[in-house]
CHARMM-style PDB file with segment names, atoms N, HN, CA, C and O in Angstrom:
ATOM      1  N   UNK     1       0.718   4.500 -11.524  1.00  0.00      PROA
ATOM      2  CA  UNK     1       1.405   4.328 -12.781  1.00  0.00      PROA
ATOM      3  C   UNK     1       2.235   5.574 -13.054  1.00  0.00      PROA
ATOM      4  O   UNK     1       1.732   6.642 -12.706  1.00  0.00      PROA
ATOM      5  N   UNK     2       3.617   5.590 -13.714  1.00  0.00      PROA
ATOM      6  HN  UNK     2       4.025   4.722 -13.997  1.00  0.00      PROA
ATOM      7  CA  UNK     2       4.353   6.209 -13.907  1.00  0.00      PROA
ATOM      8  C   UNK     2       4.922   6.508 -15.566  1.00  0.00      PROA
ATOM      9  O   UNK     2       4.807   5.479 -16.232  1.00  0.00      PROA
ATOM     10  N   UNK     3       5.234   7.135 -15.991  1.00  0.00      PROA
ATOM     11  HN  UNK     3       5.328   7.971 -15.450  1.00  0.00      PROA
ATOM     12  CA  UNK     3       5.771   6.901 -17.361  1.00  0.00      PROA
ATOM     13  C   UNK     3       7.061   5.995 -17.317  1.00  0.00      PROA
ATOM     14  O   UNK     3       7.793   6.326 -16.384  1.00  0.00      PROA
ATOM     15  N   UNK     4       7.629   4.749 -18.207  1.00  0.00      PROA
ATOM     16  HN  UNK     4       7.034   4.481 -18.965  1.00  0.00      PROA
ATOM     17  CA  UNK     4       8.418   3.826 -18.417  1.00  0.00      PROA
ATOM     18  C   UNK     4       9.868   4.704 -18.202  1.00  0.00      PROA
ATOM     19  O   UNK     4      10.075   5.485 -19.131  1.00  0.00      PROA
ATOM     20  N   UNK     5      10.973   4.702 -17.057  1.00  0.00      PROA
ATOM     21  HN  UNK     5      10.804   4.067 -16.303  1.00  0.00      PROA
ATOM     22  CA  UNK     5      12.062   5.251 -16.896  1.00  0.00      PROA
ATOM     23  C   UNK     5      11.888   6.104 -16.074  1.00  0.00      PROA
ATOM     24  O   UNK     5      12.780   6.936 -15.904  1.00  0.00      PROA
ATOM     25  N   UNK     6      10.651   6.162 -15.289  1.00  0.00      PROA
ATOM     26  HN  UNK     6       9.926   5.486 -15.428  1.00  0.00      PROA
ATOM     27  CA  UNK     6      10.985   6.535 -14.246  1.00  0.00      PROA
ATOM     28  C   UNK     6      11.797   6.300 -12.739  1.00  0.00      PROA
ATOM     29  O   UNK     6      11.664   5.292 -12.045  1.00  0.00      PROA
ATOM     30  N   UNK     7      12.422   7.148 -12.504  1.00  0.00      PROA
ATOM     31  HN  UNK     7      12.530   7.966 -13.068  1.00  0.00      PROA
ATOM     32  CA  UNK     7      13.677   6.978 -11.483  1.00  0.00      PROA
ATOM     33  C   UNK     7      12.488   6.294  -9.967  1.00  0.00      PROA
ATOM     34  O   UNK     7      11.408   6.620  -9.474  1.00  0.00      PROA
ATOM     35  N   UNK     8      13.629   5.130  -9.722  1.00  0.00      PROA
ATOM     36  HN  UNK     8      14.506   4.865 -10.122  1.00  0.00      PROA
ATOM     37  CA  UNK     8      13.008   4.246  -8.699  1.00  0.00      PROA
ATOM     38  C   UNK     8      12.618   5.475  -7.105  1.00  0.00      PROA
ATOM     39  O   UNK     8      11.571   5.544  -6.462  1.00  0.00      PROA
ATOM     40  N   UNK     9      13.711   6.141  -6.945  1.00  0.00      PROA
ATOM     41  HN  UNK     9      14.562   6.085  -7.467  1.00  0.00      PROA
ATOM     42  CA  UNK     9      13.076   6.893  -5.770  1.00  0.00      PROA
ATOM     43  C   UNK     9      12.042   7.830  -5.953  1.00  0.00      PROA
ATOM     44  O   UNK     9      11.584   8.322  -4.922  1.00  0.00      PROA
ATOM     45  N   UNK    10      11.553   8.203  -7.073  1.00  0.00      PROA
ATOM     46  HN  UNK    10      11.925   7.803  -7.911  1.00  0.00      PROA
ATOM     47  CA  UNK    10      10.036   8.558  -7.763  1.00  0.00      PROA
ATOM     48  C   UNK    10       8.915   7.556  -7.634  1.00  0.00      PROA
ATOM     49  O   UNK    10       7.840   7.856  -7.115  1.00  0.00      PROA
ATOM     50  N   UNK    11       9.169   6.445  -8.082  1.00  0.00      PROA
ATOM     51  HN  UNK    11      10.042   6.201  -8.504  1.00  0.00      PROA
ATOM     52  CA  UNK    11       8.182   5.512  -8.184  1.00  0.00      PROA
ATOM     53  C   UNK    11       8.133   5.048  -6.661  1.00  0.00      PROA
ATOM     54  O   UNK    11       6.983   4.935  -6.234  1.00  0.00      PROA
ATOM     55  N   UNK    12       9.126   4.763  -5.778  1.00  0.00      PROA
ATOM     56  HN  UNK    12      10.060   4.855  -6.125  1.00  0.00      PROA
ATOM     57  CA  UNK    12       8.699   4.797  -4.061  1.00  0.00      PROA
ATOM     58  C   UNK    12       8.150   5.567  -3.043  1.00  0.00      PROA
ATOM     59  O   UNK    12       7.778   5.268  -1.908  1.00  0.00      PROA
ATOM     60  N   UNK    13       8.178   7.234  -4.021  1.00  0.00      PROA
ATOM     61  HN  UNK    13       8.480   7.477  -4.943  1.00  0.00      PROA
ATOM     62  CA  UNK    13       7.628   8.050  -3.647  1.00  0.00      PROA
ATOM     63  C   UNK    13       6.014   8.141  -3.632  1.00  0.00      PROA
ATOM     64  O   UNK    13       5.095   8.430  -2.867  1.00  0.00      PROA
ATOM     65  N   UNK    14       6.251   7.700  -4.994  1.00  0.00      PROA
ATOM     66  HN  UNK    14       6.998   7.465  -5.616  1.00  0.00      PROA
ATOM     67  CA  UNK    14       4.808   7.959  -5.084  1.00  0.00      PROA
ATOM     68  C   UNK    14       4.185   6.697  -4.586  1.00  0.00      PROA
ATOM     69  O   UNK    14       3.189   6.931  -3.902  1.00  0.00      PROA
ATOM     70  N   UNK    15       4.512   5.241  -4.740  1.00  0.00      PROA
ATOM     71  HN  UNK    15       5.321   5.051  -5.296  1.00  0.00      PROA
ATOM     72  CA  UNK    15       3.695   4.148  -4.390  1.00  0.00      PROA
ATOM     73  C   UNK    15       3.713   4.571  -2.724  1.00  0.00      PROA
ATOM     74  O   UNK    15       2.661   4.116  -2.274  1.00  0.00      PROA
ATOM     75  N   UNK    16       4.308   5.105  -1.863  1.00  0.00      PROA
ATOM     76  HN  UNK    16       5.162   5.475  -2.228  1.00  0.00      PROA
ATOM     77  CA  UNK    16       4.140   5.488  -0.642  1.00  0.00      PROA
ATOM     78  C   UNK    16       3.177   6.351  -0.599  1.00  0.00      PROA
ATOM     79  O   UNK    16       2.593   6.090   0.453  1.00  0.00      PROA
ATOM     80  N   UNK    17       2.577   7.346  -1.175  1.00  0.00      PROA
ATOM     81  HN  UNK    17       3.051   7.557  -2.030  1.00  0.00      PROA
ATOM     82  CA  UNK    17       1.825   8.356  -1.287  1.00  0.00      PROA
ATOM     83  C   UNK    17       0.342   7.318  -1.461  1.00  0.00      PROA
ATOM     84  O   UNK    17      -0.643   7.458  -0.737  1.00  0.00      PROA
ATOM     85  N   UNK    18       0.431   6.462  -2.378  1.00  0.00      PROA
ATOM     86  HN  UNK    18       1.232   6.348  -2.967  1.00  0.00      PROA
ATOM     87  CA  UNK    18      -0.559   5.311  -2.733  1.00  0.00      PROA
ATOM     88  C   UNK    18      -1.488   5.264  -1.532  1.00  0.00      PROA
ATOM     89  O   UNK    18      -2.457   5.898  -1.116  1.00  0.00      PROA
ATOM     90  N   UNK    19      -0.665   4.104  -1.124  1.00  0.00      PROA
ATOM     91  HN  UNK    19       0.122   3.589  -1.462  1.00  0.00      PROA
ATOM     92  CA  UNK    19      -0.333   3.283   0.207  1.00  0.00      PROA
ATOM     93  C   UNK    19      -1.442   4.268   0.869  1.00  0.00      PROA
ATOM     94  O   UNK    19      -2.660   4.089   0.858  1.00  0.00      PROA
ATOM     95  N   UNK    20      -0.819   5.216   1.374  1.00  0.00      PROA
ATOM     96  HN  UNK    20       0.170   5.361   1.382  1.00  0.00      PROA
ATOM     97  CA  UNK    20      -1.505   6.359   2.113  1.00  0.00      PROA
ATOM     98  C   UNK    20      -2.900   6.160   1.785  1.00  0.00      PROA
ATOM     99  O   UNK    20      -3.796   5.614   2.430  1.00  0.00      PROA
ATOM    100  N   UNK    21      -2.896   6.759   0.557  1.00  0.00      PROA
ATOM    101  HN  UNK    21      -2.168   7.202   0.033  1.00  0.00      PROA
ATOM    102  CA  UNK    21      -4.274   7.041   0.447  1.00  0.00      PROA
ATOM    103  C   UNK    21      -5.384   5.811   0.603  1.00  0.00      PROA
ATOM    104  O   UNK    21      -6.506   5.930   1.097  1.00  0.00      PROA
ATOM    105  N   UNK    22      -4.892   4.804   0.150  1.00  0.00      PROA
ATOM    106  HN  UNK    22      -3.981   4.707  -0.251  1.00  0.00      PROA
ATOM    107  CA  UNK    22      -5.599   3.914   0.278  1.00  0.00      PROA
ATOM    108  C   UNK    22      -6.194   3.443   1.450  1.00  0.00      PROA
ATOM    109  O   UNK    22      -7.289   2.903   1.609  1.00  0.00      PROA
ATOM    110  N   UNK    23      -5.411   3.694   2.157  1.00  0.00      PROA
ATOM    111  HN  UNK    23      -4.522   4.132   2.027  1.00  0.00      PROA
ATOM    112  CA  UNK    23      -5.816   3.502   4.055  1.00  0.00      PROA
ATOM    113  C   UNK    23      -6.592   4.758   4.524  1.00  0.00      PROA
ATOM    114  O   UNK    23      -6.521   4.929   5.741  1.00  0.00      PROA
ATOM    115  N   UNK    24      -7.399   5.780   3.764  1.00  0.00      PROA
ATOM    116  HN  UNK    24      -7.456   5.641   2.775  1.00  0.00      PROA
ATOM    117  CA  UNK    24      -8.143   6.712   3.665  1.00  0.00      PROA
ATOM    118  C   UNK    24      -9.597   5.784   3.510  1.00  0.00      PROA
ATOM    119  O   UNK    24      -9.954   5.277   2.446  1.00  0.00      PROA
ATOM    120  N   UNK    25     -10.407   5.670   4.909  1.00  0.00      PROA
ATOM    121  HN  UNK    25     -10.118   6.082   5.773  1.00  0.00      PROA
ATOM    122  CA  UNK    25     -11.965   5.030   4.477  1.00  0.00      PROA
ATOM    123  C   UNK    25     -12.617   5.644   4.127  1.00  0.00      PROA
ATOM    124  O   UNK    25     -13.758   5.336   4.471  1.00  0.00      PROA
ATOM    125  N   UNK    26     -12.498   7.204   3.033  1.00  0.00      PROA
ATOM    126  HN  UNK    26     -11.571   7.454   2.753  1.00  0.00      PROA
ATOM    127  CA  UNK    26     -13.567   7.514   2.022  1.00  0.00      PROA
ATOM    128  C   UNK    26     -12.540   6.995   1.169  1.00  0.00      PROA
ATOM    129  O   UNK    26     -12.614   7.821   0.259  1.00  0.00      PROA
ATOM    130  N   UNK    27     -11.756   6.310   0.876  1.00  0.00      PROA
ATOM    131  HN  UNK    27     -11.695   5.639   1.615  1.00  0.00      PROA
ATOM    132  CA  UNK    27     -11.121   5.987  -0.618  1.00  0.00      PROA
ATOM    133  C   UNK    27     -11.619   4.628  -0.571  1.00  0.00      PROA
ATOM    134  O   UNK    27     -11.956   4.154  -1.655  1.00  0.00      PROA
ATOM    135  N   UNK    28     -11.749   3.818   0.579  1.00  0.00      PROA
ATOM    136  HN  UNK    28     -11.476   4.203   1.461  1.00  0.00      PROA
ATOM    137  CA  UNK    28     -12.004   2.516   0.030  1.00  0.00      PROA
ATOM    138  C   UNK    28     -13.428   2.203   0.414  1.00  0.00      PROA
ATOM    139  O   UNK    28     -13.803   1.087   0.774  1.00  0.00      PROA
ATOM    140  N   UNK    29     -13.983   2.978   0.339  1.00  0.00      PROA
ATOM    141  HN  UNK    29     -13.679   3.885   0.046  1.00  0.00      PROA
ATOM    142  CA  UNK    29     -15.491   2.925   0.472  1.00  0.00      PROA
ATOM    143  C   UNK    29     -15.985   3.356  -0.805  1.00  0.00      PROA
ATOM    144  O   UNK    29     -17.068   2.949  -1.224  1.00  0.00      PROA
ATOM    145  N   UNK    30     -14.893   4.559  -1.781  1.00  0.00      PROA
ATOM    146  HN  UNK    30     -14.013   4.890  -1.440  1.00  0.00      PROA
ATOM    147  CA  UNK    30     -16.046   4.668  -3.277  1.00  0.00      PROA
ATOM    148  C   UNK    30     -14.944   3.495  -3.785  1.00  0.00      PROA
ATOM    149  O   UNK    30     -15.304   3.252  -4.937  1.00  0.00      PROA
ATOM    150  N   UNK    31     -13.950   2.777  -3.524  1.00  0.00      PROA
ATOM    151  HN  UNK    31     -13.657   2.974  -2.588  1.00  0.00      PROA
ATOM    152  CA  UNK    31     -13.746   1.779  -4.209  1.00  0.00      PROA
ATOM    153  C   UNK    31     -14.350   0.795  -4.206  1.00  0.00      PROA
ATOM    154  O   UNK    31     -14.570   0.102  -5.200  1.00  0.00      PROA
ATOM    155  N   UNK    32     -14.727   0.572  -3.042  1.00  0.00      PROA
ATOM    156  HN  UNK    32     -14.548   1.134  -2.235  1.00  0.00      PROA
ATOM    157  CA  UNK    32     -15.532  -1.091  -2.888  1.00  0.00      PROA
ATOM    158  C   UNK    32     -16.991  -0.463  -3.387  1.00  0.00      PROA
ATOM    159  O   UNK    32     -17.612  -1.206  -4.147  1.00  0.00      PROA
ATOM    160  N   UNK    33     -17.621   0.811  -3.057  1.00  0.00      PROA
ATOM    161  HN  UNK    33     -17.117   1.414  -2.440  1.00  0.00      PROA
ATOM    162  CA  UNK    33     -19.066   0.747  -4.105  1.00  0.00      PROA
ATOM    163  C   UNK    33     -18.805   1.032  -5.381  1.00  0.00      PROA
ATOM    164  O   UNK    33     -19.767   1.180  -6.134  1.00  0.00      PROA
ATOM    165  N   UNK    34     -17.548   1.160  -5.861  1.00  0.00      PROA
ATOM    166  HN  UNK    34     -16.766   1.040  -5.249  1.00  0.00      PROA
ATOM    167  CA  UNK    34     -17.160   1.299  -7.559  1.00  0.00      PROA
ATOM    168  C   UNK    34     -17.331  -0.543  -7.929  1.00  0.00      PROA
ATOM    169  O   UNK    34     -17.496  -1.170  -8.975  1.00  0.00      PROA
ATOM    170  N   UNK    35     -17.244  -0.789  -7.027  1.00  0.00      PROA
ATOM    171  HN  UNK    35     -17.111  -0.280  -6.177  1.00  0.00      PROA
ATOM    172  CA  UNK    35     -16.835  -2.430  -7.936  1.00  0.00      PROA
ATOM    173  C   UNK    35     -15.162  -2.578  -7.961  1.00  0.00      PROA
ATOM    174  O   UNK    35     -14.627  -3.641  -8.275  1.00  0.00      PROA
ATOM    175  N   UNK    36     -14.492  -1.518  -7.634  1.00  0.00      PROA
ATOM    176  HN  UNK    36     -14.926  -0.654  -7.379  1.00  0.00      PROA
ATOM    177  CA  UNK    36     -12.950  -1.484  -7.902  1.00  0.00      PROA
ATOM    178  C   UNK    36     -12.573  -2.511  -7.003  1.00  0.00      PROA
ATOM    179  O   UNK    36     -13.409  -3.078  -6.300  1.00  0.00      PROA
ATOM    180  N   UNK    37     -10.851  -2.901  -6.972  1.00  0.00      PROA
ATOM    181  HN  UNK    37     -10.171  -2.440  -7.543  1.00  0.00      PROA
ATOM    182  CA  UNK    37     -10.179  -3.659  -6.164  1.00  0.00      PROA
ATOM    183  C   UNK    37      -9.422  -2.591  -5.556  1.00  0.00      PROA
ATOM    184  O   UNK    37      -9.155  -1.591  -6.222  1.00  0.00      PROA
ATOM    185  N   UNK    38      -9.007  -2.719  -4.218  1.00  0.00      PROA
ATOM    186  HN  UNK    38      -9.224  -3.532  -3.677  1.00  0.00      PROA
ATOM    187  CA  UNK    38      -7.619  -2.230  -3.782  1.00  0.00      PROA
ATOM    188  C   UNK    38      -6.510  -3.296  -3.787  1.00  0.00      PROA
ATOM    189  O   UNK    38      -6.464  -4.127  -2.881  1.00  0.00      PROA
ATOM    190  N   UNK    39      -5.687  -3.288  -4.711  1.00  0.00      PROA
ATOM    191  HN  UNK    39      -5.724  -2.613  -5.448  1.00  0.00      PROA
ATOM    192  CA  UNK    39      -4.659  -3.558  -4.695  1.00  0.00      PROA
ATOM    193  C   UNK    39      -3.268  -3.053  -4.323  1.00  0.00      PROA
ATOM    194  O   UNK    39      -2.214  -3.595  -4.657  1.00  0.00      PROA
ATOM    195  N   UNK    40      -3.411  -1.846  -3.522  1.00  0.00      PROA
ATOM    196  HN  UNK    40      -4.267  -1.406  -3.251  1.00  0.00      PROA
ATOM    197  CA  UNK    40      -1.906  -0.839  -3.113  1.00  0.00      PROA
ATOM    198  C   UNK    40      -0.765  -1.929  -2.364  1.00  0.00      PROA
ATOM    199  O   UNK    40      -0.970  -2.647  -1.385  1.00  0.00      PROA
ATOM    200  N   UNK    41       0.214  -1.820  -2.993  1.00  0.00      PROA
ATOM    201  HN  UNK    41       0.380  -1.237  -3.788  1.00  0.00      PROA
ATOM    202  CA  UNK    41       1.297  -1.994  -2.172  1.00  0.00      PROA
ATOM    203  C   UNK    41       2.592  -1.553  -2.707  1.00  0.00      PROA
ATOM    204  O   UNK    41       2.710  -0.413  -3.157  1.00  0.00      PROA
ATOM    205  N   UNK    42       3.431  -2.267  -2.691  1.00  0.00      PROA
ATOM    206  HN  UNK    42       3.335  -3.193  -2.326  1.00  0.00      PROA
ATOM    207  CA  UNK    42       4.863  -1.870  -3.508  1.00  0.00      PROA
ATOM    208  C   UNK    42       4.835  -2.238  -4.907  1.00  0.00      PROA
ATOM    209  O   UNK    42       4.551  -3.380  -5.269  1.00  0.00      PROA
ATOM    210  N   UNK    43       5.216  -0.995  -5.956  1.00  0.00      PROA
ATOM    211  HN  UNK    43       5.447  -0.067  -5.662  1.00  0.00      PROA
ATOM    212  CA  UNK    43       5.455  -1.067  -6.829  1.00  0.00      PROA
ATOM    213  C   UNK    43       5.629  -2.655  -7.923  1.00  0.00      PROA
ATOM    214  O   UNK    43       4.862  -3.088  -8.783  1.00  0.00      PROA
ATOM    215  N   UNK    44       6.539  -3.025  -7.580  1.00  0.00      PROA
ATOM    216  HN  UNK    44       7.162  -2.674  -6.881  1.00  0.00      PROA
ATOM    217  CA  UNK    44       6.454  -4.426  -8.081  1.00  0.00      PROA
ATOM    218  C   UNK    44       5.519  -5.390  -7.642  1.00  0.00      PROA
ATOM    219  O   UNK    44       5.662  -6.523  -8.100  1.00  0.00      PROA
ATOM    220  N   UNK    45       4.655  -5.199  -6.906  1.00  0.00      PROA
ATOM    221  HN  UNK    45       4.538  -4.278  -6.534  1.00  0.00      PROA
ATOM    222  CA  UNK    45       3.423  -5.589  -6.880  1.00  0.00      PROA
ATOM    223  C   UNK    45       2.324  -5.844  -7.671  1.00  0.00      PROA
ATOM    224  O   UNK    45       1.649  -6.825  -7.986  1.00  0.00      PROA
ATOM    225  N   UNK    46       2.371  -3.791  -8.062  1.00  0.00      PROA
ATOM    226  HN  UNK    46       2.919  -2.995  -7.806  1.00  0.00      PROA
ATOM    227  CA  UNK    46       1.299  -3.539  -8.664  1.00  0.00      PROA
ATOM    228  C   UNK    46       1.686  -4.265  -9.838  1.00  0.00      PROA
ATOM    229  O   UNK    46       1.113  -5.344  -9.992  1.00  0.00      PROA
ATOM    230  N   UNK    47       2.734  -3.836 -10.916  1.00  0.00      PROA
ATOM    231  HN  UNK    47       3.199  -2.959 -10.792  1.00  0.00      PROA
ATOM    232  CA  UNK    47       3.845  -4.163 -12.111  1.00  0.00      PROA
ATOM    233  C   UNK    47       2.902  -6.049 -11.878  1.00  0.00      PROA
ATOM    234  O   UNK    47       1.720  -6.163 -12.203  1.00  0.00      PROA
ATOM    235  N   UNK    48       3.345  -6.718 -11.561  1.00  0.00      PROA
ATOM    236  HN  UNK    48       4.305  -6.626 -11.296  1.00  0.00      PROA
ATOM    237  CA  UNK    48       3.243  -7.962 -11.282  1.00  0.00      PROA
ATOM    238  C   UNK    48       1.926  -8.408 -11.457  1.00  0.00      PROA
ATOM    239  O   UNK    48       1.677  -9.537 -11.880  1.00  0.00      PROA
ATOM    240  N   UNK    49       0.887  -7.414 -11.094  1.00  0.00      PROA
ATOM    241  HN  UNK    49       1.089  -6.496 -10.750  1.00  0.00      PROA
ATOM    242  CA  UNK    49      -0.275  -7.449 -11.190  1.00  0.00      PROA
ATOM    243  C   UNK    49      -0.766  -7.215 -12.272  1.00  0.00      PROA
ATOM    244  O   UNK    49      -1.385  -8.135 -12.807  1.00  0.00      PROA
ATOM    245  N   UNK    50      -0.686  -6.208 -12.808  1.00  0.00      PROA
ATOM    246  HN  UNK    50      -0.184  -5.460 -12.373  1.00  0.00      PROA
ATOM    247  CA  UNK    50      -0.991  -5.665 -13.891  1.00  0.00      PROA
ATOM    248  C   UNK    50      -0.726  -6.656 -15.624  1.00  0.00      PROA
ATOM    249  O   UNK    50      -1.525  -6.899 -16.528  1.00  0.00      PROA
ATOM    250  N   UNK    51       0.996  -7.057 -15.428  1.00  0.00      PROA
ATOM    251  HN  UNK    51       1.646  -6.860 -14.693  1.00  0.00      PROA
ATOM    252  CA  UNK    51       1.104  -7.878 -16.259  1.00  0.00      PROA
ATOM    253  C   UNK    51       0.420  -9.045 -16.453  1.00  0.00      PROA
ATOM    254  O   UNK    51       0.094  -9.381 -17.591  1.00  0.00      PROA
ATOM    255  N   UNK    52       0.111  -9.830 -15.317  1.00  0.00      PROA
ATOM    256  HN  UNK    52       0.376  -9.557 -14.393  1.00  0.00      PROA
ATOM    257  CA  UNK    52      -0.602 -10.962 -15.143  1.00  0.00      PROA
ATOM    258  C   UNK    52      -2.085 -10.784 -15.567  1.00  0.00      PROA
ATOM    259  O   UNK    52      -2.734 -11.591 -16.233  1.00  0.00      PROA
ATOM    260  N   UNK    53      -2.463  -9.742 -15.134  1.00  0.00      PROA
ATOM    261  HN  UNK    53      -1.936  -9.086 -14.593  1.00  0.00      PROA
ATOM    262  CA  UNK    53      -4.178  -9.364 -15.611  1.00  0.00      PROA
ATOM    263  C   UNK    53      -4.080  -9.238 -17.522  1.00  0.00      PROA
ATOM    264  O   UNK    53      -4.767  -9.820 -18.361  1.00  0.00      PROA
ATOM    265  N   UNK    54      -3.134  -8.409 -17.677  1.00  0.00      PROA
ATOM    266  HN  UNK    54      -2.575  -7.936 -16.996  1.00  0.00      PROA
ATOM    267  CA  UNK    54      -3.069  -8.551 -19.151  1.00  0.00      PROA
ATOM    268  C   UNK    54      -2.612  -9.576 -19.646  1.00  0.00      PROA
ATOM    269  O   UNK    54      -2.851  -9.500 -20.851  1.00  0.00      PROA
ATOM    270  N   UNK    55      -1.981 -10.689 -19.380  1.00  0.00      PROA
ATOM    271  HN  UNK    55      -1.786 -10.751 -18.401  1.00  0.00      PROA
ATOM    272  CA  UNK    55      -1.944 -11.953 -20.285  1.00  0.00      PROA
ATOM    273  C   UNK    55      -2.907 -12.805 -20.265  1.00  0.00      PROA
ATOM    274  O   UNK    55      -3.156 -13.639 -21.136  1.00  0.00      PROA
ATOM    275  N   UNK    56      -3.704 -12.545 -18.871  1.00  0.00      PROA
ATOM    276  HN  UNK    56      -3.503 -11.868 -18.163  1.00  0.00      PROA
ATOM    277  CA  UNK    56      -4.693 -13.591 -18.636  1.00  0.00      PROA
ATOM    278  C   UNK    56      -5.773 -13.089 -20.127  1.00  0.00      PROA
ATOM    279  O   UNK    56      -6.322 -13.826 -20.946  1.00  0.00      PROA
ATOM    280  N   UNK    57      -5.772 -11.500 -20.026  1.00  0.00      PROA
ATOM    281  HN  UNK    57      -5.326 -10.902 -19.361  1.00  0.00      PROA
ATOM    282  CA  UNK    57      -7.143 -11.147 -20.858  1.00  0.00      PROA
ATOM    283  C   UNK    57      -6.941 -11.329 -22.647  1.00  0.00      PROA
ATOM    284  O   UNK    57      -7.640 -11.811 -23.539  1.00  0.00      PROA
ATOM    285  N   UNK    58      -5.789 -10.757 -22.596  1.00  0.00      PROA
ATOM    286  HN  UNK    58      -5.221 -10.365 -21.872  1.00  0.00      PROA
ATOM    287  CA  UNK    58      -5.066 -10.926 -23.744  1.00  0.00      PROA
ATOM    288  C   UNK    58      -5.349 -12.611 -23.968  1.00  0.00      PROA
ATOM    289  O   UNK    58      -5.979 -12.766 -25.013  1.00  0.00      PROA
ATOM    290  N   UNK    59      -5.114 -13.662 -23.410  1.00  0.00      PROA
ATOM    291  HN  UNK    59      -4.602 -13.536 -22.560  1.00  0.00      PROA
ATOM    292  CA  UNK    59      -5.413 -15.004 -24.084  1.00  0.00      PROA
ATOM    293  C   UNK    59      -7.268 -15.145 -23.852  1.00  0.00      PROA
ATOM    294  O   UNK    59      -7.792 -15.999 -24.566  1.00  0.00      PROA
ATOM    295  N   UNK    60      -7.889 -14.621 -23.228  1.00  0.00      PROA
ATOM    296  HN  UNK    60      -7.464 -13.927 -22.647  1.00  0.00      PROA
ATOM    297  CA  UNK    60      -9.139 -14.587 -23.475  1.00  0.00      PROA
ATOM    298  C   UNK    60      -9.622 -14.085 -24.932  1.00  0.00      PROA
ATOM    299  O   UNK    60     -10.070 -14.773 -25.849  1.00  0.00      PROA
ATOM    300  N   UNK    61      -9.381 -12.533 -24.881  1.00  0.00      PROA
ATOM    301  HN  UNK    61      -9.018 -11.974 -24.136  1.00  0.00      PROA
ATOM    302  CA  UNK    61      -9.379 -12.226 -26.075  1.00  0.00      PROA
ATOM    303  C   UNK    61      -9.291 -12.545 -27.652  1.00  0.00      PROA
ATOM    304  O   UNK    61     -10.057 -12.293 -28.582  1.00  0.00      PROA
ATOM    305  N   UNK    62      -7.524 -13.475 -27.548  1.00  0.00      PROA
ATOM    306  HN  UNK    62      -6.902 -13.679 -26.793  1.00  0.00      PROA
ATOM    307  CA  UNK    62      -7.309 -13.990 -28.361  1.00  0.00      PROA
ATOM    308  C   UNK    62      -8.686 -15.312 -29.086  1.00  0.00      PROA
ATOM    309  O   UNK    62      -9.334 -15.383 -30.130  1.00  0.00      PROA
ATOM    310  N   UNK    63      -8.550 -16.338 -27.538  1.00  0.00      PROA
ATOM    311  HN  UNK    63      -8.024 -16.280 -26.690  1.00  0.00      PROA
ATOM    312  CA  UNK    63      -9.579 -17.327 -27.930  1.00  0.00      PROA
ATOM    313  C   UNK    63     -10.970 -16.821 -28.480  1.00  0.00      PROA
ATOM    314  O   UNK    63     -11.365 -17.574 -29.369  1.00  0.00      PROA
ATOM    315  N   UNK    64     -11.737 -15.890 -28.251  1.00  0.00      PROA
ATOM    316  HN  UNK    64     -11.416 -15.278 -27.529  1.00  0.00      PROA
ATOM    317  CA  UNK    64     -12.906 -15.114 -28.335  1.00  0.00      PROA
ATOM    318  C   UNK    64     -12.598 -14.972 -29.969  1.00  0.00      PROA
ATOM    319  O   UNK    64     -13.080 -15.761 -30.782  1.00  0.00      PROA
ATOM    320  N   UNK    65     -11.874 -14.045 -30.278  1.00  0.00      PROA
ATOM    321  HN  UNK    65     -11.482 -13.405 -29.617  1.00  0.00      PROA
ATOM    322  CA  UNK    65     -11.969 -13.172 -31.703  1.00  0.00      PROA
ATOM    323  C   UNK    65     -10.811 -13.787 -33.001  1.00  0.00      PROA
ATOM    324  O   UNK    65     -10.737 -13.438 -34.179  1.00  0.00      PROA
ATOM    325  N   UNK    66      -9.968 -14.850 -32.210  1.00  0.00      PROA
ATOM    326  HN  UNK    66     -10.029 -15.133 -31.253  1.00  0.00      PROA
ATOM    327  CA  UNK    66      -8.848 -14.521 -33.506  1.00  0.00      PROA
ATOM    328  C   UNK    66      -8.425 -16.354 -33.549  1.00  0.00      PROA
ATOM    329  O   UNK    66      -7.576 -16.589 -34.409  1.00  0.00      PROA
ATOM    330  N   UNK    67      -8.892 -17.583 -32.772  1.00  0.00      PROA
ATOM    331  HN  UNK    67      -9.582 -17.393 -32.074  1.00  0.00      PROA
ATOM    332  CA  UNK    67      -8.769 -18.115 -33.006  1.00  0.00      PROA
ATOM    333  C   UNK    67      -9.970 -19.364 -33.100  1.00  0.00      PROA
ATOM    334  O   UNK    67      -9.874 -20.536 -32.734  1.00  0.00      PROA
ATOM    335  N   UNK    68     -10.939 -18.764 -33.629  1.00  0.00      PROA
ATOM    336  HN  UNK    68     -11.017 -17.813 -33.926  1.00  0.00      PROA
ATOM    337  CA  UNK    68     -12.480 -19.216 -34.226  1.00  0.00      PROA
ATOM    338  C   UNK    68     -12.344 -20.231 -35.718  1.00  0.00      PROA
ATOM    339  OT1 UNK    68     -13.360 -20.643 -36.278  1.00  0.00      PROA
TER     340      UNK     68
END
């Protein structure tokens, strides 16, 4: 994650740096005993991901607390 306006050859920089690490088997070994996901790939990936996880929860949410 980046702050909003960050310059695209920043954000390829770093999702490359990601990438990397993620293909590190002490990184995905305390991820998979965290319970975490690896999800690394290209930027609009993650973006894609992320939004989708929040609408899904966001309408959970909603149904749960605000439309009872």
């Amino acid at each position: 994650m980046a702050p909003r306006g960050t310059p695209k050859p920043i954000i390829d920089k770093l999702a490359k740096a990601v990438v990397k690490a993620m293909q590190s088997p002490i990184t995905r070994e305390t991820l998979h005993d965290s319970g975490s996901e690896n999800i690394s790939g290209v930027a609009e990936q993650f973006t894609a991901y992320l939004t989708a996880d929040f609408e899904k929860w966001t309408l959970i949410i909603q149904s749960l607390y605000f439309e009872q």
